[in-house]
C-alpha angles and dihedrals in degrees: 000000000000121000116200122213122203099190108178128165125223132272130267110276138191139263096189095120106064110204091035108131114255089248095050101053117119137226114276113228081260084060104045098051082041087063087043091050095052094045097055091049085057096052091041089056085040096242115148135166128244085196139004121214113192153149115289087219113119091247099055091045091050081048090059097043079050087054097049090194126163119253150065118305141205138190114199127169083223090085090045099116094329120165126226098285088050098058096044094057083051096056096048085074094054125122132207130041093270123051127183111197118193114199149132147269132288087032108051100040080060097045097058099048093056094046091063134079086203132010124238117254100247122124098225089045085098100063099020106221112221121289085022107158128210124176114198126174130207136202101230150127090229147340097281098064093064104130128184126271096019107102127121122214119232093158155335123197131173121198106258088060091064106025109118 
């Protein structure tokens, strides 16, 4: 059966408030047309999530209203700054055939590389910029079989690719 991962990193936020707590830091305007962007690119290519599973960091949660996207959600402190390992073990709890993921850097950028059995030929893939997008699909029975390397790219996207 084939699983479909949305795995998106939040948008860029800002550091305007010094003294804010990194957590509790909000989207920048760039940030909020980039969700909206995004959003509006999923709909347009018809994926949409059965479950999110994302940071519980302001930004990420601000990513996901941007994104207006169907679907449960849940914020866990789990994806706040997790690495790859971390994710992974996140994801094996999820429910539904498509999943959308919202997280941060470095973790996410890791996590997708070592999803994949080949990366996707896109020159930001590497570091992965805020709101960029990959959808990956699995052949598997559920979540917790999701084994490394075995991803297969449908597409990656970053903002400045979709915004009007």
């Amino acid at each position: 059966m084939t699983y479909t991962l949305i795995l998106t990193r939040h948008a860029k936020s800002s550091w305007n408030t010094p003294g804010l707590a990194d957590h509790d830091r909000p989207l920048n305007q760039r940030g909020v047309k980039s969700a909206q962007a995004i959003g509006e690119w999923l709909h347009r290519g018809g994926w949409a999530p059965d479950q999110t599973l994302s940071s519980s960091s302001r930004r990420t949660r601000e990513t996901f209203k941007g994104l207006k996207l169907p679907g449960r959600v849940a914020f866990t402190d789990a994806l706040y700054h997790a690495n790859a390992d971390q994710m992974r073990q996140v994801l094996a709890s999820g429910h539904g055939r498509t999943i959308l993921m919202l997280g941060h850097n470095p973790g996410i950028g890791e996590f997708a590389g070592r999803l994949l059995s080949t990366p996707p030929d896109h020159l930001r893939f590497d570091d992965y910029p805020t709101c960029a997008t990959l959808i990956v699909t699995f052949d598997i029975g559920d979540w917790s079989r999701v084994e490394w390397g075995t991803g297969r790219v449908i597409d990656f996207v970053i903002p400045r690719e979709v915004l009007i």
